[in-house]
C-alpha atoms as an extended CHARMM CRD file, in Angstrom:
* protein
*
       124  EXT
         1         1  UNK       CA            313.0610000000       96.3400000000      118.4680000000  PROA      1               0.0000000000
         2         2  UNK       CA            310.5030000000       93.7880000000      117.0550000000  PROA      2               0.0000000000
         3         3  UNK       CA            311.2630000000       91.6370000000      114.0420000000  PROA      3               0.0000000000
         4         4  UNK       CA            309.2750000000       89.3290000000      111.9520000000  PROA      4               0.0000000000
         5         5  UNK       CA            309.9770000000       86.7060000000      109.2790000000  PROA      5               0.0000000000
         6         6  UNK       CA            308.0490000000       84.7730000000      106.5810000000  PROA      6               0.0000000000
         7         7  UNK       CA            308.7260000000       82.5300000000      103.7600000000  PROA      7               0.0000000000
         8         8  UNK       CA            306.4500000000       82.1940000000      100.8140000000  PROA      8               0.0000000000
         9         9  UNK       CA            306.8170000000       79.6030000000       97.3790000000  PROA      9               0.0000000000
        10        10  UNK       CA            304.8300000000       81.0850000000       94.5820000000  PROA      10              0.0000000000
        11        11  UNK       CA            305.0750000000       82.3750000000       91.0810000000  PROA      11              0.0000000000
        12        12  UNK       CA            308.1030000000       80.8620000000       90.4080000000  PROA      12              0.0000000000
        13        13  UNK       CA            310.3180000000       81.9670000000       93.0450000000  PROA      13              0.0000000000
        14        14  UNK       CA            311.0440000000       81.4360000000       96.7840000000  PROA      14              0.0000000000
        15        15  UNK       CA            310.6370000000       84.6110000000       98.8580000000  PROA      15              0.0000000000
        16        16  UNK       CA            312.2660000000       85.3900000000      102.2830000000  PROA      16              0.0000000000
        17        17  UNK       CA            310.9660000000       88.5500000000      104.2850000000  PROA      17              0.0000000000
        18        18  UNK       CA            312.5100000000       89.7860000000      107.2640000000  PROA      18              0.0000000000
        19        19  UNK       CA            310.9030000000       92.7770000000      108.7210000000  PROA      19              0.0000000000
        20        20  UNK       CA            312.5750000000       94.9900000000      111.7020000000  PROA      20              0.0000000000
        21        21  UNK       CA            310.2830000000       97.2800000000      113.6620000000  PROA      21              0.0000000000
        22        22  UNK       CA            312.1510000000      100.3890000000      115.6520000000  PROA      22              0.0000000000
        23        23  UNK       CA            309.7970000000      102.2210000000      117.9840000000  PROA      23              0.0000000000
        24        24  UNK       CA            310.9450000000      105.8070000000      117.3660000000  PROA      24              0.0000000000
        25        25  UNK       CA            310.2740000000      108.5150000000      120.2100000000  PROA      25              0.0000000000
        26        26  UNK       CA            309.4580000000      112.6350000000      120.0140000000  PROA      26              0.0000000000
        27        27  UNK       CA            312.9040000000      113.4670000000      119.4290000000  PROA      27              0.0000000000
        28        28  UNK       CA            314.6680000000      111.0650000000      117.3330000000  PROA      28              0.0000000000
        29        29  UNK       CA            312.9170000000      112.3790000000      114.0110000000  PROA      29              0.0000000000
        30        30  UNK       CA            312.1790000000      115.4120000000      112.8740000000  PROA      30              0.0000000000
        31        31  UNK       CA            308.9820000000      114.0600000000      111.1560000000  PROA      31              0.0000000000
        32        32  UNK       CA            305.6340000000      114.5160000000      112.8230000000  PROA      32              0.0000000000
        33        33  UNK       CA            303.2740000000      111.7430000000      114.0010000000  PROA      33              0.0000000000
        34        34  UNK       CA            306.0950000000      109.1630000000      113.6200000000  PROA      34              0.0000000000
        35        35  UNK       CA            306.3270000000      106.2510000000      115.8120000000  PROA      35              0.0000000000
        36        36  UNK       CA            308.0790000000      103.5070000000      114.1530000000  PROA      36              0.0000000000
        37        37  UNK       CA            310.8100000000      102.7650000000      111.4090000000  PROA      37              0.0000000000
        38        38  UNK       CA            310.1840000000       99.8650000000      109.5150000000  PROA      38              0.0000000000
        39        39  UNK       CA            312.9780000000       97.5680000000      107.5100000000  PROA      39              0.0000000000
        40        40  UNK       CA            312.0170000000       95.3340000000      104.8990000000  PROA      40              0.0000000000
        41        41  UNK       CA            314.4120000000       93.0740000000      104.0350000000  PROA      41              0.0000000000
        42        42  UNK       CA            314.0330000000       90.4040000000      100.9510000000  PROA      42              0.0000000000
        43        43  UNK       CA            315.8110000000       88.2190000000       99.4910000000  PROA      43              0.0000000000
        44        44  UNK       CA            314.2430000000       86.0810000000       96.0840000000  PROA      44              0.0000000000
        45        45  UNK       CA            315.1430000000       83.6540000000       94.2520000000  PROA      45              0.0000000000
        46        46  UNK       CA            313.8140000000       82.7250000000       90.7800000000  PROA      46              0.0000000000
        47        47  UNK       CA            313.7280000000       78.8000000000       90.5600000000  PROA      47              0.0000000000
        48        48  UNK       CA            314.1470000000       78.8030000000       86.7010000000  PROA      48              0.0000000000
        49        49  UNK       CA            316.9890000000       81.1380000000       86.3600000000  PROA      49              0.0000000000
        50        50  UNK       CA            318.6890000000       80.3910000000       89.7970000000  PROA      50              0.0000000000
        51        51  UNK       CA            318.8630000000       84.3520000000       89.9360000000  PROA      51              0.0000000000
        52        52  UNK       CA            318.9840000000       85.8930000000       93.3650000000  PROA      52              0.0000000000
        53        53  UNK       CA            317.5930000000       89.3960000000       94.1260000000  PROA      53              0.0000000000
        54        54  UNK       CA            318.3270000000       90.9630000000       97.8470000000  PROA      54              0.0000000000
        55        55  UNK       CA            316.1880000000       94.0560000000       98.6790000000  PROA      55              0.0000000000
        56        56  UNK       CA            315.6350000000       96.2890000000      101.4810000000  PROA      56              0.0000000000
        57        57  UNK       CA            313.3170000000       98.8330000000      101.9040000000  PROA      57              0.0000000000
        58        58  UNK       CA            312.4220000000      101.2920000000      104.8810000000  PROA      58              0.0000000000
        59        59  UNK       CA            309.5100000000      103.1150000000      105.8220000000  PROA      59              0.0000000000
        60        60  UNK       CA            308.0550000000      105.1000000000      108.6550000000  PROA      60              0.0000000000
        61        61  UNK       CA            304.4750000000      104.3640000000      110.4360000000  PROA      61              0.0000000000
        62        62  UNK       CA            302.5980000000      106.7880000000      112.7420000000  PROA      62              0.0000000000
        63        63  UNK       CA            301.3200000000      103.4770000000      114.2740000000  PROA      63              0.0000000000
        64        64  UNK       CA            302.3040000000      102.8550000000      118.0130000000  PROA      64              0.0000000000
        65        65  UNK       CA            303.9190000000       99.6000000000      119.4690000000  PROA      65              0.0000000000
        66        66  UNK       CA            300.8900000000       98.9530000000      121.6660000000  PROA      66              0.0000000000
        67        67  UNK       CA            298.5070000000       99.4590000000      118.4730000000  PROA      67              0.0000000000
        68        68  UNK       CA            299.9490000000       96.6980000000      116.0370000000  PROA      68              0.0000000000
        69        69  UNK       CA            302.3340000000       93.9080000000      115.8940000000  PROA      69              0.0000000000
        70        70  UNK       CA            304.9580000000       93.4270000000      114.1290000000  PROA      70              0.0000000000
        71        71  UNK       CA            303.4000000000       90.3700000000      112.5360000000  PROA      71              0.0000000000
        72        72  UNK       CA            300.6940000000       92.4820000000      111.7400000000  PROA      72              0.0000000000
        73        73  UNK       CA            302.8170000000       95.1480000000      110.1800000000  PROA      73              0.0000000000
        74        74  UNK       CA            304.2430000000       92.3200000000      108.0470000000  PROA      74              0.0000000000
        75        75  UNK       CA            300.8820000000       91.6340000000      106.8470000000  PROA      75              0.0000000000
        76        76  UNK       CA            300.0780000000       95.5130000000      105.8140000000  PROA      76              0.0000000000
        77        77  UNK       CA            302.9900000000       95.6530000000      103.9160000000  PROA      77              0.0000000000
        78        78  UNK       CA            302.1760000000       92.6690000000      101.7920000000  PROA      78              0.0000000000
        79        79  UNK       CA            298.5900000000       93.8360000000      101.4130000000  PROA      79              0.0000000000
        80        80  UNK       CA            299.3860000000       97.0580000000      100.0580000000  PROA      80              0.0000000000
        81        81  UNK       CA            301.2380000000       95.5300000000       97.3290000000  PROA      81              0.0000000000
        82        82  UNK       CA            298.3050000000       93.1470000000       96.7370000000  PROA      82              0.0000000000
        83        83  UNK       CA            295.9070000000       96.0170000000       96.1140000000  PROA      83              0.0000000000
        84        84  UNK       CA            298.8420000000       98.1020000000       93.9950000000  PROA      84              0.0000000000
        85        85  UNK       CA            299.3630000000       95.0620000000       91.6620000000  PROA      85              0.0000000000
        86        86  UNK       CA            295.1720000000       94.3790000000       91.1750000000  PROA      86              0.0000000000
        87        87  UNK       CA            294.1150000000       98.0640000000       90.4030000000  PROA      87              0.0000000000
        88        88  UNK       CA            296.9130000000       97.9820000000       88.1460000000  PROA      88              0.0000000000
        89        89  UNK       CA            295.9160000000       94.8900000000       86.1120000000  PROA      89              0.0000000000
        90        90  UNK       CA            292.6020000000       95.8440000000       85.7990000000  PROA      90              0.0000000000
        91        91  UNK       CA            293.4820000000       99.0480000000       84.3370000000  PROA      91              0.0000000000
        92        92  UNK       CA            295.4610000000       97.5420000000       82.0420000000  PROA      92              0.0000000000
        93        93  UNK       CA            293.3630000000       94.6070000000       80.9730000000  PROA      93              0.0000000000
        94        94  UNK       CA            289.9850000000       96.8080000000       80.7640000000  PROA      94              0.0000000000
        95        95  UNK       CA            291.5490000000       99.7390000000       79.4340000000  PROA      95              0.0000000000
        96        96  UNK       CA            294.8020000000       99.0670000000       78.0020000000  PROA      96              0.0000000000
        97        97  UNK       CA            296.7790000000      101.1960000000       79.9090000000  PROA      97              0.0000000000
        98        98  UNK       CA            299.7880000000      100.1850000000       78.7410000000  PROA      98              0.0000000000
        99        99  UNK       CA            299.0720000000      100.0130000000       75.0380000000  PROA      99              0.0000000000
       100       100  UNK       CA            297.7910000000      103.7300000000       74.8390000000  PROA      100             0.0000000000
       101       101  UNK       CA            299.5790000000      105.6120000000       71.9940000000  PROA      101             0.0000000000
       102       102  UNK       CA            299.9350000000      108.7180000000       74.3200000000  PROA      102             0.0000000000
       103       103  UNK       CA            303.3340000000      109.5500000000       74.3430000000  PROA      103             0.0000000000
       104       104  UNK       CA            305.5030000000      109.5550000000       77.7280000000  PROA      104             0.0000000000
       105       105  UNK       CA            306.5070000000      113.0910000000       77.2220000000  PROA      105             0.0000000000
       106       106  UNK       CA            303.2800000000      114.6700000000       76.3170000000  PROA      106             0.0000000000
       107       107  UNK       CA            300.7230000000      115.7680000000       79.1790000000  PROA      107             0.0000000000
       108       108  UNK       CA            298.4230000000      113.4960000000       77.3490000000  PROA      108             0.0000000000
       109       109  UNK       CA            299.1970000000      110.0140000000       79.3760000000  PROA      109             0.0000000000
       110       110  UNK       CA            298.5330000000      112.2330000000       82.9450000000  PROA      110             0.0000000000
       111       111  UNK       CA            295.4360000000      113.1490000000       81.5090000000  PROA      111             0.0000000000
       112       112  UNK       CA            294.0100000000      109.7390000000       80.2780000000  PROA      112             0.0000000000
       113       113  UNK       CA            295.4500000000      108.6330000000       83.6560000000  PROA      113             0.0000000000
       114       114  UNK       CA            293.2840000000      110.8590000000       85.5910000000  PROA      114             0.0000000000
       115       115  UNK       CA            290.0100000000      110.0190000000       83.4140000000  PROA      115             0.0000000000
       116       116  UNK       CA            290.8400000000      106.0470000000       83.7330000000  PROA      116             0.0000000000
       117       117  UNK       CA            289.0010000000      105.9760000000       87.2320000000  PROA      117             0.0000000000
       118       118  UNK       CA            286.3480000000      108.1070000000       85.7400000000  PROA      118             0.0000000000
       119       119  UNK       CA            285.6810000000      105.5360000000       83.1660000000  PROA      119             0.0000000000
       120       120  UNK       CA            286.3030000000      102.3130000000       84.9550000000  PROA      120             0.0000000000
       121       121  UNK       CA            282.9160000000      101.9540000000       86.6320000000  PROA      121             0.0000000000
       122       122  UNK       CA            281.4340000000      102.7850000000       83.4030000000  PROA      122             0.0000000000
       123       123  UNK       CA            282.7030000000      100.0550000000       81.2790000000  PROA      123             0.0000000000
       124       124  UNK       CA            281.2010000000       96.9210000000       83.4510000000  PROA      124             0.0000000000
């Protein structure tokens, strides 16, 4: 078992990671290509409301222990959010996403969804 912390002070809030890393072998999961469990474990707290969050989240890796550390892993994690929040936002802000007048329970929003990567290159 490998475990990694970090500590970050932005947007507002103080943010405390602490990620556990399980090597798993062939027949402790019946889940092919997996070689580690992951466990995320957060806690946050907003500075302007004194409001404290705790989170934990798990996920599974077909990564080996002797590919990637667990510092490393800590940093993937992160980064995927990173990229999840920016494609996001510029969906939004170029293409208003969020202020479409599709409604949620019409196939129209998965459909304008699907044609928003079409039509992202198009409008720079």
């Amino acid at each position: 078992m490998q475990v990694s912390q970090s500590l970050d002070l932005a947007h507002g809030r103080i943010e405390k990671r602490h990620l556990t890393v399980l090597p798993l072998y062939d027949d402790f999961l019946a889940w092919p290509g997996t070689r580690l469990m992951l466990r995320m474990e957060r806690t946050i707290l907003h500075k302007a409301t004194g409001q404290l969050m705790h989170q934990i989240d798990y996920a599974l890796s077909s990564l080996d222990v002797d590919q990637v550390s667990v510092h490393d892993l800590l940093s993937l994690w992160r980064s995927h959010w990173h990229i999840e929040n920016r494609l996001h936002y510029v969906r939004d802000v170029t293409l208003g996403e969020d202020a479409s007048p599709a409604f949620p329970m019409s196939p129209k929003p998965c459909a304008f969804s699907l044609s928003y990567p079409i039509a992202l290159p198009l409008s720079f």
